[in-house]
N, C-alpha and C positions, 0 to 999 in steps of 0.2 A: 641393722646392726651397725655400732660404730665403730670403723673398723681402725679409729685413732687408738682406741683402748680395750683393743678385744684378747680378752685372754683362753687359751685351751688348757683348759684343767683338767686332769686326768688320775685317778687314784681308784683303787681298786675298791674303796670303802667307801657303798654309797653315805653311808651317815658324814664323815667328812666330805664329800663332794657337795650336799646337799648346804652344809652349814656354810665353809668355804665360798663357793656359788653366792649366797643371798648376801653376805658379807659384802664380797664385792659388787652386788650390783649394786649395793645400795653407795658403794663410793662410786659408782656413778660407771664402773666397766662395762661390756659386754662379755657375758661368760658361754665358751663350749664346752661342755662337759664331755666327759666319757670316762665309763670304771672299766673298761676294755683298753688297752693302751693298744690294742694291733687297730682298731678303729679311729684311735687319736689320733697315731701315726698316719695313717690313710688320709685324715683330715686334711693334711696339712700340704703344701705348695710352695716351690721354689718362689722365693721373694713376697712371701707371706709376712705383712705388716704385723703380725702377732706375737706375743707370748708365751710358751708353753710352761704351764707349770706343773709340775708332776711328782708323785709320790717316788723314792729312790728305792722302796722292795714291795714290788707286785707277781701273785702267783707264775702270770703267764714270761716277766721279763723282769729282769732287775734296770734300778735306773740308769745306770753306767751304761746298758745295751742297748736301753729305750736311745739315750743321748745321743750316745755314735748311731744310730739310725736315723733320728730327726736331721743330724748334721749331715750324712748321707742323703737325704730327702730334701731338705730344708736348712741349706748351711747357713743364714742369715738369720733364722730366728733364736732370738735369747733362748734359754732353757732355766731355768729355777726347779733347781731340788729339792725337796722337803720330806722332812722323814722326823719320826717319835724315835726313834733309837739314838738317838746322838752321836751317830756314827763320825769322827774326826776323820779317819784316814779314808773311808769312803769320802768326807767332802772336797779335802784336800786332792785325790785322786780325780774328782768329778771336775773340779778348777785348773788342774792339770789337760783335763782331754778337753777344756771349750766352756765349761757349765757359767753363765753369766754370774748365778750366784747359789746360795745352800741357807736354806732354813730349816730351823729344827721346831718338830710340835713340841706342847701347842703354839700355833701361830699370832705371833704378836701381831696387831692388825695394823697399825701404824708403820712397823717395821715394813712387811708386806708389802703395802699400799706407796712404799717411799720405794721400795725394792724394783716393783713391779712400771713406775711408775718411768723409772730410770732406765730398765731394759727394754721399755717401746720408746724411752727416747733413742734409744740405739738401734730399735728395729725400725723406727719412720728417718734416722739417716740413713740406715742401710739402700731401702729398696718399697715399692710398691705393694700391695696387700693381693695375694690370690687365696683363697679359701674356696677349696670345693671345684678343683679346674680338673681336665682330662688326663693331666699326666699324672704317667702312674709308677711308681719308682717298686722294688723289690722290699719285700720285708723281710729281716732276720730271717733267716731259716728256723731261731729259737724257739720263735712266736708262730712256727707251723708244725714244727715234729718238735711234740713238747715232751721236756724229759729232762730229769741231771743225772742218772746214771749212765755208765762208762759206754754201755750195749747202747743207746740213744745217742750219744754224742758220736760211735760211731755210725751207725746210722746215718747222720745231720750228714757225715764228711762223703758217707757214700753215695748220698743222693744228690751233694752236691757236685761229686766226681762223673756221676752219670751223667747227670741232666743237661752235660756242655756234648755229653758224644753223641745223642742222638739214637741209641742203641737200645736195640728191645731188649727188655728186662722182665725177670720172671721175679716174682714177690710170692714167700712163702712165711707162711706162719695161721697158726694157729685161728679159729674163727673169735673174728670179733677185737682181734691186735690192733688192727686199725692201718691194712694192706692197703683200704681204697684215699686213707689218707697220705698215706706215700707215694703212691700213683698219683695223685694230683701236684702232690710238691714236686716229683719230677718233671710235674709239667711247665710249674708254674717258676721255677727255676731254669728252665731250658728258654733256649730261643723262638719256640712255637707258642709260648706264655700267652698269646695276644689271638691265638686260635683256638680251634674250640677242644676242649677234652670230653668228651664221650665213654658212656662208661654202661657195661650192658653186664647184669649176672647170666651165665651159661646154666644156673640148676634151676632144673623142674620146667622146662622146656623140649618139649619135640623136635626131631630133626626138623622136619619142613618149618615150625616156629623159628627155632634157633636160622635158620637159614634163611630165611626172607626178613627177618629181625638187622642181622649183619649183613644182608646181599645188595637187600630189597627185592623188588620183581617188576618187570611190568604187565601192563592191565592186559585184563584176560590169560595171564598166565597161570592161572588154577582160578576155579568156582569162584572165587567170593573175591577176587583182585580186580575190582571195578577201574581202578587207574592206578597208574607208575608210584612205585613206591620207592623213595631213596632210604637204601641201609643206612646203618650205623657207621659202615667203613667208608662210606662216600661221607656222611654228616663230619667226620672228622679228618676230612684232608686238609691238610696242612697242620694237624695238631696232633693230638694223641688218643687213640685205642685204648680204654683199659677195659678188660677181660676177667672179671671176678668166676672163681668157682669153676676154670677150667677146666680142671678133673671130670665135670660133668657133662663137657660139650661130646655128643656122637660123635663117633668115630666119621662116618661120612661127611659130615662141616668139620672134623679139624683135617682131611683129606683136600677140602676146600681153601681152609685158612693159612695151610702151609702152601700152596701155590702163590696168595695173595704176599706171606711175607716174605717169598723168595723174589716173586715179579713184580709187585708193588702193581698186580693189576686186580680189577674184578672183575666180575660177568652175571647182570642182575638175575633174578630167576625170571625162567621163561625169556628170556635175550640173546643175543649173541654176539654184542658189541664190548669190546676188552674197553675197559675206562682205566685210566692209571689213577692210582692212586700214590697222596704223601703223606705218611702216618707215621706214625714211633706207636710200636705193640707193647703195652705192659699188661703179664699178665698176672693174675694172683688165683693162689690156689694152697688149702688148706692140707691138702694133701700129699704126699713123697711122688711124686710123680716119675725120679728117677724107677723108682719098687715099681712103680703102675706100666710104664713103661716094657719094665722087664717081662712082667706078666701079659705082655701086651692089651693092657687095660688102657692103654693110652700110646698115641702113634710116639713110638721113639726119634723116628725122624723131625717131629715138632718140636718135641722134647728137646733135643739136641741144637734147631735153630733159635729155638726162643732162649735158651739157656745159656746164650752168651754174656749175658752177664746175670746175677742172682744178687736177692736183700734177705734177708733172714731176721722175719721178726720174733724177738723174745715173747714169750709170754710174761702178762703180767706179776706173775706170782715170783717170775723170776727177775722182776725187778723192782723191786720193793720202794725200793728209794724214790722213785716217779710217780708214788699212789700219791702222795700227800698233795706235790705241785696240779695234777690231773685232778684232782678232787673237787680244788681250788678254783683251778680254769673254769668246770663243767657246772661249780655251782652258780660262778660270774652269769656264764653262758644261760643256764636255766632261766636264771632271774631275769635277765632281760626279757627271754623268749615268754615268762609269763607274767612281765611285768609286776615282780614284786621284790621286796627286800630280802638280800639273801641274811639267810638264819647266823648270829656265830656259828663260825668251827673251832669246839674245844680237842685238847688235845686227847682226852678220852677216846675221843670219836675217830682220831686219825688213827689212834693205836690198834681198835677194833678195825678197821678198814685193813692195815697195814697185817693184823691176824690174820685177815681172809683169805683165801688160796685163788677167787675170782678162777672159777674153771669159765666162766662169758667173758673174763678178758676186760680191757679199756670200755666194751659196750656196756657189759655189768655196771662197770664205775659210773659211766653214765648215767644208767637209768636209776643206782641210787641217788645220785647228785639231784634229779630232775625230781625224785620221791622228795627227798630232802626239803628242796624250797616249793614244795607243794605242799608241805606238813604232812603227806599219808605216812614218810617215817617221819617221827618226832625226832624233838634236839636229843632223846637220850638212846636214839635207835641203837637196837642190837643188829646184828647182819646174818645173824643164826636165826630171827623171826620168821615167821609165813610170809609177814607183811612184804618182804625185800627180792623174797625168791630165789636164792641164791646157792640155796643148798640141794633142792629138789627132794628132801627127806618126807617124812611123814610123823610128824610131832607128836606124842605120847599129853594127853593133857597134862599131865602132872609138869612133862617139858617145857609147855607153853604158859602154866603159871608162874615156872621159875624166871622165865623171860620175859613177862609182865610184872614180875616182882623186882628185877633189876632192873626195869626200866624208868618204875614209877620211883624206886633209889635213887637212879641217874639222875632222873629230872630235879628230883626236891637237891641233890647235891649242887647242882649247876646254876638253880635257880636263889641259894643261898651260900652261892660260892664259899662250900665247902665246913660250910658253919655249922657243927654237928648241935648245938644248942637248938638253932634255927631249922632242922631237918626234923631233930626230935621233937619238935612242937608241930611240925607243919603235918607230918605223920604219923600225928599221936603216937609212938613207937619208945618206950623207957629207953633209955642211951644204953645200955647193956644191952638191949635187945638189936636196936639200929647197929652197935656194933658187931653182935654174929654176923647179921646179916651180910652187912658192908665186908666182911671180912670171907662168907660165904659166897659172894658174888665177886673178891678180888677188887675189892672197889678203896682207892687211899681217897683218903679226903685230899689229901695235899695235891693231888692232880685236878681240883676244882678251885683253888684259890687262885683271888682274879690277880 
């Protein structure tokens, strides 16, 4: 790599990252790519001879956040923003907090290339080139608990309030909210960040399981314990416990676990040696545990220690305004993980999303995203289909043509942005006709022009 002329390009659209890219290497750059901005940032190193150039509205972070984070991370290296919106007071703003420079698409290459050229003259006076070293700086909190609504932004401020105290924390919410992701940002936010978090589900395990799982044992301490086994609460000293599905732990291991977080000791099965342990407990549990409690369906006394402090997560349905950004992230995510180009997202599709009540939650969201750049749902997916799973219903044929008949609508709409000439030719369908339909299905053309 040259590291005189190495730039980090970062844009959530691989077709612009891909064209960008060859552009410049053919003037002669070295290009890092990423359509992940929390991976650009990661890239990057204090006194990094490089350039960062980066898209200024990405799902997962806007640019203005991305910036103050590079310069946090990386305060020597230039940053170049570029953006299709012609945003002025964004640019004017970004030149305000450090931005070297603001270009707007499409990118004039000349421009660019004189731009870019001039901000590694800045960054080879500044300092030396590290790319890819051990140090490892925080990222946004934005770019971990992702969300714009009011209930997630607090959230952000509560996980950041905790994570400096050290304090076991009970996480509640609904299955599939995304408890085990909160549990980690408090880790990875606290000052144990750099140890290990461990993380064990309590359902559909037996006592003796659950308890050699978390204790460990040593050998010969029952039938089948050929040698020493180290628990889960020993794997994680010095860092964090999290505890999924507690509701379900037996009553005899949370009789166990309440000693562990009052003495901060253990005692493996079959042993009799106290081991201290240093842990931060978080637990998550989908359940009222306060009601389980009462019923003595769950030890009150645990209850009461672990419930010094609580996070309470919203259900999706109940935050509407974070499906569209989550959508966005999960499709980035997919696409990498299957190596292929993610699909447009028209707005049709977020509005269906944003109709759906998601009783799975953020996991739902998920596993459409992942259907999505897989093609098993198409670009004109319904979320009311078989194919999606989301409803749990039992579809009436006549239901599943009319869902197949708005779909294969979708598609010819999307695929002739919106052109009912061009739909009623492609679906042999008289334009009176295509129009019941579209109007049967709640379908405006105007919501498909590009």
């Amino acid at each position: 790599m040259t590291a005189e002329k190495h730039i980090v390009l970062i844009d959530d659209e691989i077709d612009v990252v891909e064209a960008v890219s060859e552009m410049l290497e053919l003037e002669g750059f070295s290009v890092t790519t990423f359509t992940d901005p929390n991976l650009g940032l990661k890239s990057l190193k204090a006194n990094s001879q490089s350039v960062v150039l980066c898209d200024v509205r990405m799902p997962q972070v806007d640019g203005l956040t991305l910036l103050s984070s590079i310069q946090h991370r990386a305060a020597n290296v230039p940053v170049l923003l570029m953006s299709g919106h012609g945003d002025i007071p964004m640019a004017i703003e970004a030149m305000k907090l450090g931005a070297f420079d603001f270009l707007e698409k499409p990118l004039n290459a000349s421009e660019l290339v004189e731009k870019l050229d001039l901000a590694l003259a800045q960054s080879q006076h500044n300092c030396p080139a590290i790319i890819g070293g051990e140090e490892e700086t925080e990222l946004p909190i934005e770019t971990v608990v992702i969300g714009q609504s009011k209930a997630m932004d607090t959230i952000r401020k509560q996980v950041l309030a905790l994570s400096h105290t050290g304090v076991d924390t009970i996480i509640n919410g609904e299955t599939g909210t995304g408890k085990e992701v909160i549990a980690l940002a408090l880790h990875q936010f606290s000052r144990r960040k750099a140890k290990p978090f461990v993380a064990i589900n309590c359902g559909g395990m037996t006592e003796s399981i659950i308890e050699s799982e978390l204790f460990g044992h040593e050998a010969g301490s029952f039938t089948s314990a050929n040698k020493k086994r180290i628990g889960k609460i020993e794997q994680a000293n010095g860092g964090t416990l999290f505890l999924d599905e507690i509701e379900s732990m037996p009553i005899a291991v949370q009789i166990k676990l309440l000693r562990v977080i009052q003495e901060r000791v253990i005692e493996r099965v079959g042993g009799n040696e106290l081991i201290p342990v240093d842990i931060v407990v978080v637990a998550a549990s989908k359940a009222d545990l306060a009601s389980l409690s009462e019923k003595r369906e769950f030890r009150a006394d645990l209850f009461y220690r672990l419930n010094i402090a609580s996070l309470n997560l919203p259900a999706l349905r109940q935050r509407k305004e974070d499906i569209q950004v989550l959508f966005r992230h999960f499709v980035i995510q997919a696409s990498h993980k299957y190596k292929t180009r993610p699909s447009t997202i028209y707005p049709e599709q977020i509005q269906q999303l944003c109709r759906h009540e998601w009783p799975g939650n953020v996991r739902e969201l998920r596993n459409v995203a992942d259907r999505f750049v897989l093609g098993i749902v198409g670009d004109g997916f319904d979320l009311q289909s078989p194919i999606c799973e989301s409803s749990g219903e039992d579809f009436a044929f006549e239901k599943q043509m009319e869902q197949y008949e708005r779909n294969v609508l979708t598609e010819a709409l999307i695929e002739s942005a919106g052109n009912i000439n061009e739909v009623s030719s492609k679906l042999n369908l008289p334009r009176k006709t295509l129009y019941r339909k579209m109007k049967k299905h709640q379908l405006d053309k105007e919501s498909f022009k590009a």
